[in-house]
Each structure stands twice: as structure tokens, then as C-alpha cells.
N, C-alpha and C positions, 0 to 999 in steps of 0.2 A: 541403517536400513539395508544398503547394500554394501558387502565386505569381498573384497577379490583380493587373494593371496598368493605371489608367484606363480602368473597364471600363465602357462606356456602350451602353443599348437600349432603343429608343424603338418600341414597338408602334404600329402605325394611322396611320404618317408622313403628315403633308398631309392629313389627315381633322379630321371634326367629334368623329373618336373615339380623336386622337391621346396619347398617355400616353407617359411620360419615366418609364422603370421602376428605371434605373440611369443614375448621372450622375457617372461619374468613379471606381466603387469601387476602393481598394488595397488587398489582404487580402495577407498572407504570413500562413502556416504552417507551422512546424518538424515535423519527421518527429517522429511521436506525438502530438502537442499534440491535446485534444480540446474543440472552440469550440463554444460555443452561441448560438444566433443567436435574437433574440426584434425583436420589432416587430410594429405595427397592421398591419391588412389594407390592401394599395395601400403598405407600404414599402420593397418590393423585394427582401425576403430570398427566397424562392421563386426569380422572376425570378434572384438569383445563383445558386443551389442548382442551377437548372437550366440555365445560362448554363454553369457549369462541368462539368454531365452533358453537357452538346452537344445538348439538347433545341430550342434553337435558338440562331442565332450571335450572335454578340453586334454591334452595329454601329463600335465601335471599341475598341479594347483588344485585350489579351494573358491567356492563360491556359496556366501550365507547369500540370507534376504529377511530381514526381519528377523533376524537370531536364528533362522532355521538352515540346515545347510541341505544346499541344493544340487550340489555337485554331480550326482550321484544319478537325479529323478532325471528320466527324458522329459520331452517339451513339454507335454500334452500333461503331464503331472505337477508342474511349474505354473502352468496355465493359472492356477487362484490367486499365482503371488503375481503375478503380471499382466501390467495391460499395453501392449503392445497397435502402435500404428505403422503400419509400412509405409513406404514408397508411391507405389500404385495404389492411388485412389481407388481403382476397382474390387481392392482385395477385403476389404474389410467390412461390405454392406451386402445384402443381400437384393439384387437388382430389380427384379420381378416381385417384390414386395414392397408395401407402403414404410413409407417413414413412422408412422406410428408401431407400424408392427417390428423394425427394426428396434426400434429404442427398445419394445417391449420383451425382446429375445435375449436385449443386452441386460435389460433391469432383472431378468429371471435367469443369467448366469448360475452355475452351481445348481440348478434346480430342474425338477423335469422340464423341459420346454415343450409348453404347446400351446397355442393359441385358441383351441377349441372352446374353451369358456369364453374368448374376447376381451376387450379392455373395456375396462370401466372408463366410465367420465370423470371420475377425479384422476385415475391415470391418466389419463387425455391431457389432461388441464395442468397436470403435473408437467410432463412430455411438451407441452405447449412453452412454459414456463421457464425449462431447460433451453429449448434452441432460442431464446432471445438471446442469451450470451454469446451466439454466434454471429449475432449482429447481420445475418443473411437474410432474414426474412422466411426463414423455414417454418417459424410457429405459427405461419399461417396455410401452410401446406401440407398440415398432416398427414393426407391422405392418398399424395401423390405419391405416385411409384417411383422409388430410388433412383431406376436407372433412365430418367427421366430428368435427373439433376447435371449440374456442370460436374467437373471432375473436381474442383475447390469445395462446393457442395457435399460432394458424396466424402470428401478427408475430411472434412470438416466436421461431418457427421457421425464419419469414422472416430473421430478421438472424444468426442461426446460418449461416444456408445464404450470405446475402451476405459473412459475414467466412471463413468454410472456405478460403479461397486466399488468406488475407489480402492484401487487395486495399493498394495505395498509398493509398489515402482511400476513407473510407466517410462516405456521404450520408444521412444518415436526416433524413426529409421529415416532419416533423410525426407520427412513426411511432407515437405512444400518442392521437395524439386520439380518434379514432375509437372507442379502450378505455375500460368506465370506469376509474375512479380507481385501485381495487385492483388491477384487473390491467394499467393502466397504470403503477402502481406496480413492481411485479413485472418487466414488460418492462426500464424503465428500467434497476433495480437487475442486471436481465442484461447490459445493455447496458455498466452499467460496468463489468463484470467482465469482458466477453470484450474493448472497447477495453484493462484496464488490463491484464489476461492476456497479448494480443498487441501491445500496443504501439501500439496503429493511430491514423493520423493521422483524426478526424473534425468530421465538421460537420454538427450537429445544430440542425435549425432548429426551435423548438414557441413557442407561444402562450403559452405558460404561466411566467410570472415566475420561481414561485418553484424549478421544475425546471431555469431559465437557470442560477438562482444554484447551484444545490444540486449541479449535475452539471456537469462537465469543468472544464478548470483556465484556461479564457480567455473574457469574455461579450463578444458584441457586440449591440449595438440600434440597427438601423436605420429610417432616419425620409427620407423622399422620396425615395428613390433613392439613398439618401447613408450612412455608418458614421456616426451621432453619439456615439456611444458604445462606448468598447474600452477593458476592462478584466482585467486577469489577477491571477494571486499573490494575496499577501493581501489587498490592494484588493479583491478577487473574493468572494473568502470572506468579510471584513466586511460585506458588502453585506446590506442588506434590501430588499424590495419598495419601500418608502416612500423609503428615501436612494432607488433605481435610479430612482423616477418624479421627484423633485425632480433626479437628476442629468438626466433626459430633457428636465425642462420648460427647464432649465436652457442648456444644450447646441441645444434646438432652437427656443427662444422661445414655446413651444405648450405652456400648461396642458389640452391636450384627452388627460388620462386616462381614456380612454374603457373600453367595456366589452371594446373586443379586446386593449388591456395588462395591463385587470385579470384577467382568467381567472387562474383558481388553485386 
């Protein structure tokens, strides 16, 4: 579903502010498989994350997505093979409009949008039926205005509304940091329920160790621009925080467990 081939991108070419973001990366991914990507800040997993969105090109390499290659298309043409969650809870919903009419913008992706016919009641009841799985009590709130939710709320919302078309791969960008713990808690455990529900191929990049281990069924940890680590199966799930940083120091010659691997 996702195929990355020597994929190299070097920001600030010829400058005193030149940086080697990615150097060579190989990623395949089987249709469903859900990866979680963890490494220090300046390792390049963002840089991939967004290299595969089309947020900018890459300087050599190849990038499919469901057999199609994508290399080539900017973001906004990328947009059908991807469903993407950021960071900031804010970025993904529309504030000033109800929850109902959000899901409704997101279920009519690909299509003219507009609201002016309004939603039907099996839409309604549909929509209702969807945010149980988030376990927040949203599907009883249909009607309230987004930006009247918590920020775990509105992410929350947010990855419901990116998986609705079940896109070919779903990107979710460090999507609980920003939460605290509890309700980044909560996002997550949604998270694996609507990837395990639909099947959906994803890649999940966060800082946080022991969420690499804990959630989808393949880890990677990158370290200069490079995969040092990939791991799946029961190798995966054996894992602790402590084996993952010895297999790190190991794999990259760097005892520098700093405080961006340790977060937890």
C-alpha cells in the first residue's frame, strides 16, 4: 500500500544552513499494517511523513501508494490517497460549524460540497452511530458547535472525519501530543479501533516510546535521516522501553538517550 525507494531531502542546499533530512529511506507497507514511527527531534520521521503527504518533494526517490506512484503529484492531488491527522487539534475541524455538519463535509470528500440540501436523518443516525467508537459521548452532541469541544474532542473528531472514506493510508502526525495523557489516552485507544474496524493501512509517527510499543503491529526508529530500527510480530510486542533504547544505542553507536526518546 505504501512503497518508499531511496528517498533522500536535503533542506538549505549550498548554505551555512544546509541539513540531510533523509538519506536513502526504504519503507514498504502491506495494505493494513499499522507502523509506528518514533525517533529524536532532527531524525527525519516528520520529514518522511511529509515527504509522502507531498508537502514537499523529495530530492531523489520514489513514492507509490496503492500501486500508483505519487512522487511527482503536489499535496492537494495526493489528497484522495490520504487521510491525514496533525498535531494541533485545531487544524482539522471546522470551529464555527456543528459536529454534524463536520462529519457531513468529511463523508462528501471528492464531491461538490455543500450543505444547502442539509442532512437527512438516516445521515444523522448514521453520524450518531460513528462517534460511539470514540467512546466521548459526542453522539449525543450533534448539534453543538466544534469549537465548543475540548482539544481531545475536536482530534478526536478529527481522525473520525480523516478515516470516513477510508482513505489508502492514514497519517497521523504526532496527533495526541498536544493532549494531555488521559485524553491522549482515549484518542489512541480510538485510534486502534477505527484502524483495526477498517482495516486501514497507517503511519503513525509520536515521541512517545512506550505508545510506539504498545500500538500497531510494526515499529520503526529513526536516527539521522536513516531507518535504524524495524521491528514487527512478536519481536514488537516483546519489546520494552529499555531493550528499544539498548537496541537504539546499539544499531546507531550513540548512547545519547536524551530527553526527546525518553518522553512517556
Amino acid at each position: 500500500m505504501l512503497d518508499v525507494k531511496n528517498l533522500y531531502k536535503t533542506f538549505n542546499p549550498g548554505t551555512v544552513n544546509e541539513k540531510t533530512a533523509l538519506r536513502g529511506v526504504d519503507l514498504h507497507m502491506e495494505d493494513g499494517q499499522f507502523v509506528t514511527v518514533i525517533g529524536g527531534n532532527g531524525a527525519g520521521k516528520s520529514t518522511l511523513l511529509n515527504a509522502v503527504a507531498g508537502v514537499w518533494t523529495a530530492d531523489r526517490g520514489t513514492i507509490s501508494i496503492g500501486g500508483a506512484d505519487v512522487t511527482s503529484l503536489p499535496e492537494h492531488k495526493r489528497a484522495k490517497y490520504i487521510g491525514r491527522v496533525f498535531q494541533d487539534p485545531m487544524m482539522g475541524t471546522a470551529a464555527t460549524m456543528q459536529i454534524d455538519e463536520n462529519l457531513a463535509l468529511a463523508m462528501r470528500r471528492g464531491q461538490r460540497r455543500t450543505l444547502r440540501i442539509g442532512i437527512s436523518r438516516p445521515e444523522r443516525e448514521g453520524y450518531r452511530e460513528m462517534l460511539k467508537i470514540l467512546d466521548l459521548g459526542l453522539e449525543d452532541r450533534l448539534t453543538s458547535k466544534v469549537g465548543l469541544l475540548s482539544g481531545g474532542q475536536r482530534q478526536a473528531l478529527t481522525l473520525l472525519m480523516a478515516t470516513l472514506q477510508k482513505p489508502r493510508l492514514l497519517l497521523l502526525d504526532e496527533h495526541t501530543a498536544a493532549l494531555d495523557p488521559k485524553t491522549a489516552a482515549k484518542v489512541l485507544d480510538a485510534t486502534e479501533r477505527i484502524v483495526g474496524k477498517d482495516h486501514l493501512t497507517t503511519l503513525m509517527i509520536t515521541h512517545n516510546m512506550k505508545d510506539a510499543i504498545a500500538y500497531g503491529d510494526r515499529l520503526i526508529m529513526m536516527y539521522d535521516g536513516r531507518i535504524a530500527i524495524d521491528v514487527s510480530g512478536e519481536e514488537k510486542k516483546k519489546l520494552t522501553v529499555r531493550q528499544l533504547l539498548e537496541l537504539f544505542e546499539k544499531v546507531s553507536g550513540s548512547d545519547e538517550a536524551d530527553d526527546t526518546l525518553l518522553l512517556s
